[in-house]
N, C-alpha and C positions, 0 to 999 in steps of 0.2 A: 104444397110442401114437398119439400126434398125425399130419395126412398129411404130410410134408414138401412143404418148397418147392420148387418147379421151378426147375433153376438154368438159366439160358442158356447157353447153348454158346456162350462167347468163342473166336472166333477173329482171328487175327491180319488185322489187313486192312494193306494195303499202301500203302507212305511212297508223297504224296501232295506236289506239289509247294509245297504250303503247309507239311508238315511236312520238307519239309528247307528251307524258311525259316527255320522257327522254330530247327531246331538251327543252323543256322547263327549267328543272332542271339544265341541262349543261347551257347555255345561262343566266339566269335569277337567277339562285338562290335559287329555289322553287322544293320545295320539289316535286316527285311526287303527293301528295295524294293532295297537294294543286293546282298542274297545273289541275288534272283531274275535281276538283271541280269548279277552275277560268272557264275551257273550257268549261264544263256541265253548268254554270250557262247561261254564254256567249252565246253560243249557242241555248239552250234550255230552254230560260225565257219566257216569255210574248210576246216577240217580234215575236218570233217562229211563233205563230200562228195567230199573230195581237189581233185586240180587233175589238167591231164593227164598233167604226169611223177611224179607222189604219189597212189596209193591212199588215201581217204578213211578216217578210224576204224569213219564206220559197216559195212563190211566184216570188220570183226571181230566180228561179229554174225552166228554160220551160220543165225539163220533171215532175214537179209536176206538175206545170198548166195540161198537157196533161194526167197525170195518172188522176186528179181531174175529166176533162170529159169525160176519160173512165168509172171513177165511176159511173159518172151521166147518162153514157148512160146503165151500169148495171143497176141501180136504175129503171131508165125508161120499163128497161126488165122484172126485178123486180114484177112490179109496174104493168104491164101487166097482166103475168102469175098468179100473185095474187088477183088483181081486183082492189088495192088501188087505191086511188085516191087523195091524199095528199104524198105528196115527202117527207114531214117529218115524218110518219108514219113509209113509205119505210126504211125511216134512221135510227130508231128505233128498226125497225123488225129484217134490215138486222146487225144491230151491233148484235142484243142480240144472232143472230142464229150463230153469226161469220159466214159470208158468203163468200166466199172468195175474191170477189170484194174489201168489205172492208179490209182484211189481203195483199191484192197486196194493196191497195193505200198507208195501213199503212208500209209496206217494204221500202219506197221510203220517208215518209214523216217523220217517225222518229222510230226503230224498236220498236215494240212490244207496244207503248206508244197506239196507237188508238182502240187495245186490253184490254188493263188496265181500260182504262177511262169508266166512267159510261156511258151509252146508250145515258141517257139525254143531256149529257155534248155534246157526237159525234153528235146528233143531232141535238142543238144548234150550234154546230163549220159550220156543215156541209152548216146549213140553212145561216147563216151567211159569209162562203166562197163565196158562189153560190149567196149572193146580190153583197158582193163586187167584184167579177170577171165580173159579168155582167156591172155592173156600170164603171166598170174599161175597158170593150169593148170585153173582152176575151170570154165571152160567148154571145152565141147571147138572149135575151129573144125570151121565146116562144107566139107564135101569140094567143093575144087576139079574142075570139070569139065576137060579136056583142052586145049580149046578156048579156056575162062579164063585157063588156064596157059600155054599158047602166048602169048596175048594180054599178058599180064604177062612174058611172057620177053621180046616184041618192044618194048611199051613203055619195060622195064627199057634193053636195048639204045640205044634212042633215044636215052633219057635219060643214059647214060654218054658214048654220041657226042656229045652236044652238053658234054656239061663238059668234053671233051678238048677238045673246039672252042674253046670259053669260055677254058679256060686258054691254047691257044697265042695266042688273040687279046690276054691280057691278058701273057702275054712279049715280046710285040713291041712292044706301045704303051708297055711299059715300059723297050726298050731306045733307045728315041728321046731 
């Protein structure tokens, strides 16, 4: 018998955002330029990253949760080596230096986007993320010192005495 022919080994490679253009186009009607814009907006609007009373969709994604506290145990590394002692300082420093903690977490959570964005912006996402995952149960808070909590109970205090203040002063100038 003859040698046969070597066949390649087809494997499946993965939709490419030119191929869901093209189904889109096929299917629906829509131009490429328009499916790329529908998908980019869809995808990549407000919803992405949440706001501060709304968890973002991309948190539905457990290896961003998990890239997220990888970052923050960078941060914590960070934050050591350097002596800070505000996490959002950390968040500031390490975007402006592009550190590469930051450029992995931004691979995963949209490319090149957490690169682009102003320092400020990452910093406020960042502080933001890390209230709502805590609150959400995913991250643990870290233990209040004695001393902290004292300090947050006499603050709290303050704070309640002046609204009582506040309110009796806005019932008098209201009974005139």
């Amino acid at each position: 018998m003859g040698k046969s022919k070597k066949t390649k080994n087809l494997k499946p490679r993965e939709l490419s955002w030119d191929d869901l253009r093209l189904i889109y186009e096929g299917q629906y009607g829509v131009t490429a330029a328009e499916a790329s814009k529908w998908i980019g907006k869809e995808l990549f609007s407000k919803n992405w990253f949440g706001e501060a009373d709304k968890i973002g969709r991309m948190w539905e994604d457990i290896e961003i949760c998990i890239a997220f506290s990888e970052f923050l145990i960078a941060v914590d590394k960070f934050m050591k080596e350097t002596r800070y002692t505000n996490p959002t300082v950390a968040y500031l420093v390490m975007h402006e230096e592009k550190h590469t903690a930051v450029s992995d977490f931004g691979k995963l959570v949209r490319t090149n986007f957490l690169k682009e964005m102003g320092s400020k912006r990452f910093r406020n996402l960042c502080g933001q993320w890390r209230i709502q995952l805590t609150n959400a149960g995913f991250l643990k808070p870290k233990p209040m010192s004695e001393f902290a909590k004292r300090r947050l109970e006499e603050a709290q205090k303050r704070s309640d005495k002046k609204l009582v203040k506040d309110k009796l002063l806005i019932k008098r100038s209201s009974k005139k």
